[in-house]
C-alpha positions, 0 to 999 in steps of 0.5 A: 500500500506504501508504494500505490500511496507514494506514487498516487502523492506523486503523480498528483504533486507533478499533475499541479506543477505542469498544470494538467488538466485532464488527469481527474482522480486518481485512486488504488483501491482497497477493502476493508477485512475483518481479521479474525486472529488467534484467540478470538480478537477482531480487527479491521485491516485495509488491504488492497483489491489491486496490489501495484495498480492505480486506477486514473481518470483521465478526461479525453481530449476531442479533436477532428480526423481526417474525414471530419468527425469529432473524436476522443482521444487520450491527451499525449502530454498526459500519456507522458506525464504518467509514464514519467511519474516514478515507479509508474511502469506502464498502462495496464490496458494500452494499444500503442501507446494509446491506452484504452479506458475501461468500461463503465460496468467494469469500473461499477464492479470493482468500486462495488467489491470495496463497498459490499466488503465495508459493509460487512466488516460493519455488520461484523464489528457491530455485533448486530446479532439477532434470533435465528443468524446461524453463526461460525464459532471460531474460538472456545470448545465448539471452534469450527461449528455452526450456532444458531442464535437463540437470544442476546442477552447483554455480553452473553449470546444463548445459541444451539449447535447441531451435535452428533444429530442432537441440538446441543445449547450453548452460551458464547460471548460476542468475540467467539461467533463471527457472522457466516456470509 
């Protein structure tokens, strides 16, 4: 993540001294995990979704062909201003030297897995259980199993757990069940 980071903060930091017009955003895109570590502690980590790229919005430039259509293309004095950016290697999708700009639905779902991972670690950390989740006991002697959630009572969570094909009640605190997707 230091590496996307120092290179977005440089591009951006060249993009204001040439005075560039046409680069829009720049982002890396990251998720954030619930990190479920050993003995049952929780922790949200940020984590990359593309580990060594950066996603730039560039604003096409319009000019005239030959036969006199308007048409967009991307602006050479930007094209060189990115390459020129250190530890900016090259474009991932690009056509001599002309890169080529991914679809809006293709943007949609990689901006989409960032947001439904936010929101889960959410719904994790939260704690919102209620009667009827079924849950993955991830610490304590019943580690690997799933519980269904009968009551909450405070800090106390009244489960059962499928034994041996009997049900079997259980009582677990909140750091020993996490919610199954």
């Amino acid at each position: 993540m230091n590496k996307e980071r120092s290179c977005r903060e440089q591009l951006l930091a060249r993009k204001a001294v040439f005075d560039d017009k046409n680069i829009l955003n720049v982002e890396y895109l990251q998720r954030k995990e619930l990190v479920v570590e050993k003995g049952g502690k929780r922790r949200v980590k940020n984590r990359l979704l593309m580990s060594g790229y950066l996603l730039i919005q560039v604003k096409m430039e319009e000019y005239e062909n030959d036969m006199g259509l308007m048409v967009k293309r991307f602006p050479g004095d930007t094209f060189k201003l990115i390459l020129d950016t250190p530890g900016i290697k090259f474009f991932v999708n690009c056509e001599e030297k002309k890169p080529l700009p991914f679809r809006p639905r293709e943007i949609k779902r990689l901006f989409e897995m960032c947001d439904d991972a936010h929101l889960e670690v959410q719904q994790n950390v939260q704690f919102d259980y209620q009667p009827g989740d079924v849950l993955d006991v991830i610490e304590g002697a019943f580690a690997g199993y799933k519980a269904e959630v009968i009551s909450v009572q405070g800090e106390k969570i009244l489960g059962q757990l499928d034994m041996f094909g009997r049900v079997v009640p259980a009582e677990f605190t909140k750091e020993q069940l996490c919610k199954v997707k």
